[in-house]
DRENSELO-970276 format. One record per residue (C-alpha): residue in one letter; x, y, z negated. Coordinates in steps of 0.1 Angstrom, whole numbers, always signed. Each point is the difference from the previous one (the first is absolute). Layout:
BEGIN
{atom "A" {X Y Z}};
...
This chain:
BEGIN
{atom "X" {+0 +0 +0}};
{atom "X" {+12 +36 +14}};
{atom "X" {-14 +28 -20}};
{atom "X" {+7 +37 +11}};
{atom "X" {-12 +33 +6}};
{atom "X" {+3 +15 +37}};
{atom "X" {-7 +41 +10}};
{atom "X" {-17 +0 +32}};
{atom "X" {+6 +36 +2}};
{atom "X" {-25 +25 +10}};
{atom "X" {-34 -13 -6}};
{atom "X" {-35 +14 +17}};
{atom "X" {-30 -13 -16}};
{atom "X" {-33 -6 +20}};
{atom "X" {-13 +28 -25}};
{atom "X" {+27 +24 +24}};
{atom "X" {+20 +8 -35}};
{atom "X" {+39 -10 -1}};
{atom "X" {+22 -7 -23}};
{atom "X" {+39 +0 +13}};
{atom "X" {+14 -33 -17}};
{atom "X" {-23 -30 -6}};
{atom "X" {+12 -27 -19}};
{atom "X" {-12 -31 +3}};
{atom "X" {+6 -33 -24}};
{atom "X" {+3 -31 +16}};
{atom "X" {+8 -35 -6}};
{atom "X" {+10 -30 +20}};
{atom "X" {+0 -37 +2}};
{atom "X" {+21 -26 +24}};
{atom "X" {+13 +7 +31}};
{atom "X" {-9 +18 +29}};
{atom "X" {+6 -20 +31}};
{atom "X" {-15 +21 +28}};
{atom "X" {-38 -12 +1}};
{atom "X" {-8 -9 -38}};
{atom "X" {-9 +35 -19}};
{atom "X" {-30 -7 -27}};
{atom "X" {-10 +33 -10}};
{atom "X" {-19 -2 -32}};
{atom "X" {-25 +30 -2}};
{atom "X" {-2 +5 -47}};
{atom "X" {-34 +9 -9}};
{atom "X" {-14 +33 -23}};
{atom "X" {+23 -1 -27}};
{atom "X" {+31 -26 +12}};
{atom "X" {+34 +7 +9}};
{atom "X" {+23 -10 +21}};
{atom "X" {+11 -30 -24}};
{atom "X" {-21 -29 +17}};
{atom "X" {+21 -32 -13}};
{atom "X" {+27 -12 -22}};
{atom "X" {-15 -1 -31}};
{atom "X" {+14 +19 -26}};
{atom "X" {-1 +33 -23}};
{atom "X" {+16 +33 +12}};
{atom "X" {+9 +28 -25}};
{atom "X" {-30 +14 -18}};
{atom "X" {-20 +27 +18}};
{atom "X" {+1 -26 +32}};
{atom "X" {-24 -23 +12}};
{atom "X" {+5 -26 -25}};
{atom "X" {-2 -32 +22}};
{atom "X" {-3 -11 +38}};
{atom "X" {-30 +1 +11}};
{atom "X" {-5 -30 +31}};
{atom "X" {+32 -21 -19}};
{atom "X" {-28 -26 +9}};
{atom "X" {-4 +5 +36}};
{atom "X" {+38 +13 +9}};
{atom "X" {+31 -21 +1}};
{atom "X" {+22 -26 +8}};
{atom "X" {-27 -32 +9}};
{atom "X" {-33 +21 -7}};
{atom "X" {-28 +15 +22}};
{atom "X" {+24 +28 +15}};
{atom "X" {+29 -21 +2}};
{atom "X" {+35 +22 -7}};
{atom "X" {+21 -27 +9}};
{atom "X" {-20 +5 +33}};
{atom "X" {-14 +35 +4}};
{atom "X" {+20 +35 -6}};
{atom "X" {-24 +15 -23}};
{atom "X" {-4 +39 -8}};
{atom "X" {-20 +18 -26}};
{atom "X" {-1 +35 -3}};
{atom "X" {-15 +24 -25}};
{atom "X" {-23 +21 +18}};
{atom "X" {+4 +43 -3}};
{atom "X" {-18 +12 -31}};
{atom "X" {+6 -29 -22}};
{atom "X" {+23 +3 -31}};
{atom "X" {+21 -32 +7}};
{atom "X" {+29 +19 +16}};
{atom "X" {-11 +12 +32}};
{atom "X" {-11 +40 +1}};
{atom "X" {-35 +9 -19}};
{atom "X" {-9 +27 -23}};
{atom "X" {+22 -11 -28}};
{atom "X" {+29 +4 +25}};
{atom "X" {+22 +32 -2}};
{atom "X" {-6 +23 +24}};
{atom "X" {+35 +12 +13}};
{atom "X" {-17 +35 +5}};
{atom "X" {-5 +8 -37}};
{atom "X" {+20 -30 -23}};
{atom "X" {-37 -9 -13}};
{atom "X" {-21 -29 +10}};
{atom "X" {-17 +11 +28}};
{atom "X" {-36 -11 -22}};
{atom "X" {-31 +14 +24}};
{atom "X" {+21 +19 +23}};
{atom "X" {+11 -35 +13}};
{atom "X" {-20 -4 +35}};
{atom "X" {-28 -25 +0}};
{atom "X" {+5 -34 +12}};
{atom "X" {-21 -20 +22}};
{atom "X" {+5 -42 +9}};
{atom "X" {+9 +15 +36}};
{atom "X" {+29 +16 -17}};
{atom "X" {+7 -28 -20}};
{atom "X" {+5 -19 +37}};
{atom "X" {+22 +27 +13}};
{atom "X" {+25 +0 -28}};
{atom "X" {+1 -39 -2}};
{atom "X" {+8 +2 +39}};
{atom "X" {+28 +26 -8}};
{atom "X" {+14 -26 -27}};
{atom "X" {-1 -30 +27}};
{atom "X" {+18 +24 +22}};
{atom "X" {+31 +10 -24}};
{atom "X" {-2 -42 -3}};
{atom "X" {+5 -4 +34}};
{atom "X" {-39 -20 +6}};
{atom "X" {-13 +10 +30}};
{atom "X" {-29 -20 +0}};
{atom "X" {-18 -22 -29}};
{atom "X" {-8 -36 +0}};
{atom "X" {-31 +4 -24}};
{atom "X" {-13 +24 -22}};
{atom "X" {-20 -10 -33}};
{atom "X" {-14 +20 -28}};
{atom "X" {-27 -6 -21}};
{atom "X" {-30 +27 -13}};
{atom "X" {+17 +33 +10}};
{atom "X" {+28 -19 +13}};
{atom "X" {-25 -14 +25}};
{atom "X" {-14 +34 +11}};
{atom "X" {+37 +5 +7}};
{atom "X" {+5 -29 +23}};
{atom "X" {-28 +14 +22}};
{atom "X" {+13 +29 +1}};
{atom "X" {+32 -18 +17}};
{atom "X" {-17 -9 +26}};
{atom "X" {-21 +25 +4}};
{atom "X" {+32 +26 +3}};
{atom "X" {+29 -23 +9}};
{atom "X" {-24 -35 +18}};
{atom "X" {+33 -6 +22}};
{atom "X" {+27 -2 -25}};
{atom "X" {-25 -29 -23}};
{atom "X" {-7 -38 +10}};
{atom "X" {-18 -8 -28}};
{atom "X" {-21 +18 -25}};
{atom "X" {-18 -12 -35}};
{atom "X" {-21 +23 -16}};
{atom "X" {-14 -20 -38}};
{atom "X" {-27 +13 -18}};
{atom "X" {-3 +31 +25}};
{atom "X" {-21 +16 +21}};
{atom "X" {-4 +33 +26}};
{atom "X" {-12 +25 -29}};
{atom "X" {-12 +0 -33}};
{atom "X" {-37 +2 -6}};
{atom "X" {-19 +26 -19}};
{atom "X" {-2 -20 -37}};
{atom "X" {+37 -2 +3}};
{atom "X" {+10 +39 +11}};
{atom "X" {-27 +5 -35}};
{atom "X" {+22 -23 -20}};
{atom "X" {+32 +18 +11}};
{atom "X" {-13 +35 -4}};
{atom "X" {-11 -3 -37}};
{atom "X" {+35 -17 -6}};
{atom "X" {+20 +33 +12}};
{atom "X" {-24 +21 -13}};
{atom "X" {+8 -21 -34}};
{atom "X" {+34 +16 +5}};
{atom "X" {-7 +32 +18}};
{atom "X" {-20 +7 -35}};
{atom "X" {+27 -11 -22}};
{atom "X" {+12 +32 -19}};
{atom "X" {+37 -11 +7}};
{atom "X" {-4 -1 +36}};
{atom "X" {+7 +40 +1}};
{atom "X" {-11 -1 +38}};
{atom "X" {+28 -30 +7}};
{atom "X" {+27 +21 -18}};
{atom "X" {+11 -20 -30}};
{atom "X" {+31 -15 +8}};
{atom "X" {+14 +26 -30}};
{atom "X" {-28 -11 -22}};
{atom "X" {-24 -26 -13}};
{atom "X" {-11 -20 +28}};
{atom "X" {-39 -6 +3}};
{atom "X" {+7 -37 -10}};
{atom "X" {-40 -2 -8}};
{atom "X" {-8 +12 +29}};
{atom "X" {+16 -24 +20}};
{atom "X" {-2 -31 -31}};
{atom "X" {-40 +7 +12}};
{atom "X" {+6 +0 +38}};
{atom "X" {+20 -32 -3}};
{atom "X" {-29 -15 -18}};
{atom "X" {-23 +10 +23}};
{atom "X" {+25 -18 +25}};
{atom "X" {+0 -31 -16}};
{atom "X" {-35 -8 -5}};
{atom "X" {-5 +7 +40}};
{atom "X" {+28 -32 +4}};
{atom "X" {-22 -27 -24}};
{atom "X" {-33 -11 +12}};
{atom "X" {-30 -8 -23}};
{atom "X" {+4 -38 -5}};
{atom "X" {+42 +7 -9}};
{atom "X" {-9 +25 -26}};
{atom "X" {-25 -26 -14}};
{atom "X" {+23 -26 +2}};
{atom "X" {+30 +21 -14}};
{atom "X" {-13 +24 -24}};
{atom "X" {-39 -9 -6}};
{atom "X" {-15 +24 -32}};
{atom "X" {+25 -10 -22}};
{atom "X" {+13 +24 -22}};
{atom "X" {+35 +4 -3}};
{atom "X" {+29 -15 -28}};
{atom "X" {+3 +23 -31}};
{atom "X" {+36 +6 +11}};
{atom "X" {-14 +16 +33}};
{atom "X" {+4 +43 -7}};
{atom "X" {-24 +19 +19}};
{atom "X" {+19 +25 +26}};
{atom "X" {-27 +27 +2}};
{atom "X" {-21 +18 -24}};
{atom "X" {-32 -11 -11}};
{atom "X" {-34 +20 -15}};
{atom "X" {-2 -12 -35}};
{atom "X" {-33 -23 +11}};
{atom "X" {+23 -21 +19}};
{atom "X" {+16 -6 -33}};
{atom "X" {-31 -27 -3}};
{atom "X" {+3 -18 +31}};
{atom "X" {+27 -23 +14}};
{atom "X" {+32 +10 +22}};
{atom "X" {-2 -28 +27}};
{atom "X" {+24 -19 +13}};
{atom "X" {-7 +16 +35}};
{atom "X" {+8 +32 -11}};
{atom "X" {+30 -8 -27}};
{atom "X" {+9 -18 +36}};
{atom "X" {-4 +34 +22}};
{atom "X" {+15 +20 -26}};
{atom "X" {+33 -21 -2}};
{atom "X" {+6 -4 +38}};
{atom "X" {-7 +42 +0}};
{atom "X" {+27 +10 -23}};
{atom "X" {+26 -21 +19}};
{atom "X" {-12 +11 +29}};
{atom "X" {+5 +35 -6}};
{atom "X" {+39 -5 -13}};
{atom "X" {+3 -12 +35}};
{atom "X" {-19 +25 +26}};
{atom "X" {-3 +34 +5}};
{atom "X" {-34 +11 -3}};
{atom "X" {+4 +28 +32}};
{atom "X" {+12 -31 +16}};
{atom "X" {-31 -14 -7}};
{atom "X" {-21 +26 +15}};
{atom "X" {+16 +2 +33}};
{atom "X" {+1 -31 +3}};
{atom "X" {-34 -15 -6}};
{atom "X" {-12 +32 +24}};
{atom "X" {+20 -15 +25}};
{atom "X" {-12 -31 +2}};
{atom "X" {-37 +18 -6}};
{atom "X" {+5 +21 +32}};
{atom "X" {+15 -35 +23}};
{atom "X" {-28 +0 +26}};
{atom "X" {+16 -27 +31}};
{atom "X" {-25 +13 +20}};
{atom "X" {+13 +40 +0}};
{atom "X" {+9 +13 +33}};
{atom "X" {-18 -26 +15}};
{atom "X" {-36 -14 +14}};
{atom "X" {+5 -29 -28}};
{atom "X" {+20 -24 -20}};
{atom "X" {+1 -24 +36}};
{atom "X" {+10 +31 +20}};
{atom "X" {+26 +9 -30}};
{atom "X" {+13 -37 +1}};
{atom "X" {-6 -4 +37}};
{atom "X" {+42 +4 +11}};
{atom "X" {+8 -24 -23}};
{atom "X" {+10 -35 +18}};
{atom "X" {+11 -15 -29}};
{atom "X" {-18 -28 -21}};
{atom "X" {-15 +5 -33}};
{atom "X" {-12 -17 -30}};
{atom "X" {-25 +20 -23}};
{atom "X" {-5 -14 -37}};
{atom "X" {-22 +7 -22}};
{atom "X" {-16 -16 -34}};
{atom "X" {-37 -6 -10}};
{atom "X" {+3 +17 -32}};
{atom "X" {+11 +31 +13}};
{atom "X" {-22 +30 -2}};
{atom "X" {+28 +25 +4}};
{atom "X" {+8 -11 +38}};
{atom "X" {-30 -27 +6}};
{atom "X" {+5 -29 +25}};
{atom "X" {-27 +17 +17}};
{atom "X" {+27 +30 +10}};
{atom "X" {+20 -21 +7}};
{atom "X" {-23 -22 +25}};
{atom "X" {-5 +33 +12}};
{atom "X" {+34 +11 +9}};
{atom "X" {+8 -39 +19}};
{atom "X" {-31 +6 +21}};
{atom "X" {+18 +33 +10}};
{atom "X" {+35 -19 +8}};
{atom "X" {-27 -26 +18}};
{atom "X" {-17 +26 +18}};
{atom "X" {+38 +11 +13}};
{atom "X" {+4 -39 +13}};
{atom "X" {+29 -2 -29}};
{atom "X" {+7 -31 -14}};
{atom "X" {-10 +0 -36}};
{atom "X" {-15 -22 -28}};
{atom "X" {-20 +12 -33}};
{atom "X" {+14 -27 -23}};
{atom "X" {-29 +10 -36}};
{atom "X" {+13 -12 -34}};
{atom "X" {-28 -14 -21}};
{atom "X" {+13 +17 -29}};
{atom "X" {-16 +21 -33}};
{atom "X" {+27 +17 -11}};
{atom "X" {-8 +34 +17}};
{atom "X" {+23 +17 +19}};
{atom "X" {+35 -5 -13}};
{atom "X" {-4 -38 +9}};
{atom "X" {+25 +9 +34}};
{atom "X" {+27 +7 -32}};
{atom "X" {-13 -29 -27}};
{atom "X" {-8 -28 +19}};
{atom "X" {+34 -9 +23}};
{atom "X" {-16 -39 +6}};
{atom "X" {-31 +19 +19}};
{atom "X" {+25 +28 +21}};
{atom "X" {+27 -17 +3}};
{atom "X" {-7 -35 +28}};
{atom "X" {-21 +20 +25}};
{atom "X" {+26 +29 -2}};
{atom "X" {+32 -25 +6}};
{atom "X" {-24 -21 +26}};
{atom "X" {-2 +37 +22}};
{atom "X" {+32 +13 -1}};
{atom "X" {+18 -38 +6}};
{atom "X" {-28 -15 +27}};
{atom "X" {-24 +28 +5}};
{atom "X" {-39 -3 -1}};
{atom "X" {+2 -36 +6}};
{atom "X" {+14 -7 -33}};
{atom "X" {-19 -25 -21}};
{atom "X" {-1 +19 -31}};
{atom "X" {-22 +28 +20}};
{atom "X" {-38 -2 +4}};
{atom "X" {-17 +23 +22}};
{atom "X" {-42 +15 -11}};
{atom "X" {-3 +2 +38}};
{atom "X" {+3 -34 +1}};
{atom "X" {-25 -7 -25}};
{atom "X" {-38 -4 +1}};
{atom "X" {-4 +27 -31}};
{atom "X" {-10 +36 +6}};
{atom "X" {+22 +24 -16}};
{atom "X" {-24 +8 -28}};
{atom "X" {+4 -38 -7}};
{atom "X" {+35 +9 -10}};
{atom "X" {-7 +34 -14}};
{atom "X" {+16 +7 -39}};
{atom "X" {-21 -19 -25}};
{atom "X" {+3 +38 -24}};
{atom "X" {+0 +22 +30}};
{atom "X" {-11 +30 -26}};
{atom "X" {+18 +10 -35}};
{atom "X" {-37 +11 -4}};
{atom "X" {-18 -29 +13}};
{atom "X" {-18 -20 -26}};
């Protein structure tokens, strides 16, 4: 594993603000033999540490987060493939964001830092494949975000990709989930620390963002997981409650769901900057694959590639439904492409959690292609899509 930081130079972002220098962090796996580049698109709040399990310093992501898919002998084969990851402009993992200084003024460049969109996110990973001398990429996976990223690829860039896996994605978020993500940032737009995004000399609005990382997390479980995991129970004695309560709630239990929340929140926020956070989830909030174009077919329609779209039944964050959507638009282009569904409950982060479900169709498509026998197709099956449709396809449903 290569890990490094790389300035790309001047940078314009689709927004039409520049910054001179942009920095991106980057890390690599195996060889690169001409025709083998992986690139491995991080989702909302990865980095560019994808495998090789281990700790970093603290203040870093704390572990690799696809140790289970990439490596020697797994899904995306190192020993085989010449893997990059790269941490995408307006993260806080090493690669230029708000908490970055700006050379202009010595300070973190906080709000004044441009936006980011997943189109510039594509841009600056194409930058870093160019200082790595990739002209073109074998495959591109990503999962969630990540996924809305691999479009993007071959949206922007369909003759430098041969293969593309978008997991637990889709073309655009829908309404419930742009709600979701706007109460979360307006959970730290409200926090009294936040000073307008200027608080890198100050108290940082850690409850703020504690709540928009909660809000996060419950969008990741379904219904029947948080049952299973958490059910009413209230939670040890040992277990400290992280916010404050009115003195009513004095009477009544502190779960185990939220002693849960509250615990993966305060490690969460020694971790991730919270204007990161904000730019960030509005970026993926603002991905449309359609924009500039009639539709997602027209958008994917220069693509010649083949694809494999994943998705999991207990996902309401990206639903199989999206995703059946977005491989009828690859179908409607006369692409070659498979919707391999998961029957899974675990919500959304099941693409991270459950390796044995990702990990055979993934290594079947990159080795054989679509022919692999790990892949099943819903075209090929006599179900409709709702058949397949997420069994908790609401956080509100009853």
């Amino acid at each position: 594993m290569d890990s490094n930081t790389v300035s790309v130079g001047e940078f314009e972002f689709q927004c039409g603000e520049t910054i001179d220098d942009l920095e991106l962090a980057y890390e690599t796996y195996g060889d690169f033999t001409g025709d083998n580049a992986v690139l491995v698109c991080h989702a909302l709040t990865g980095s560019a540490h994808v495998a090789s399990r281990g700790r970093f310093e603290e203040g870093d992501q704390a572990y690799a987060w696809w140790d289970d898919i990439v490596g020697p002998g797994k899904a995306i084969d190192t020993t085989e493939y010449f893997v990059v990851c790269v941490n995408v402009p307006g993260s806080c993992y090493g690669s230029s964001g708000p908490s970055s200084t700006n050379p202009e003024t010595g300070e973190p460049y906080g709000p004044d830092f441009p936006p980011v969109t997943v189109a510039d996110w594509t841009e600056a990973q194409r930058r870093v494949l160019d200082e790595l001398g990739v002209p073109a990429l074998y495959a591109v996976v990503g999962g969630s975000v990540g996924g809305m990223n691999v479009l993007e690829w071959a949206k922007r860039h369909p003759d430098h990709v041969e293969k593309i896996v978008p997991i637990a994605a889709a073309g655009r978020l829908d309404p419930q989930c742009l709600a979701l993500d706007g109460i979360a940032r307006r959970a730290i737009t409200t926090d009294e620390n936040w000073q307008g995004g200027h608080y890198y000399d100050g108290p940082e609005p850690d409850q703020g963002l504690a709540l928009a990382r909660q809000i996060g997390h419950v969008m990741y479980f379904s219904k029947s997981s948080m049952e299973r995991r958490f059910g009413r129970r209230a939670a040890t004695r040992e277990a400290e409650r992280a916010f404050p309560t009115d003195p009513a709630g004095r009477f009544f239990p502190y779960r185990d769901v939220e002693s849960y929340l509250d615990y993966n929140a305060s490690k969460f926020v020694e971790r991730f900057d919270a204007n990161s956070y904000l730019y960030l989830t509005r970026a993926m909030d603002n991905y449309d694959l359609a924009s500039g174009f009639e539709g997602d077919a027209d958008a994917l329609a220069a693509f010649d590639g083949a694809a494999l779209v994943m998705s999991f039944t207990g996902d309401w964050h990206f639903t199989s439904d999206q995703s059946e959507a977005l491989a009828d638009a690859l179908r409607a282009t006369d692409t070659p492409v498979a919707h391999h569904v998961v029957d899974s409950d675990y919500g959304h982060d099941a693409f991270l959690v459950e390796p044995d479900n990702v990990g055979p169709p993934l290594a079947d498509f990159l080795e054989v292609g679509l022919d692999g026998s790990a892949i099943s197709d819903t075209e090929e099956s006599d179900e409709e899509p709702s058949d397949f449709a997420p069994v908790h396809n609401s956080l509100f449903s009853s």
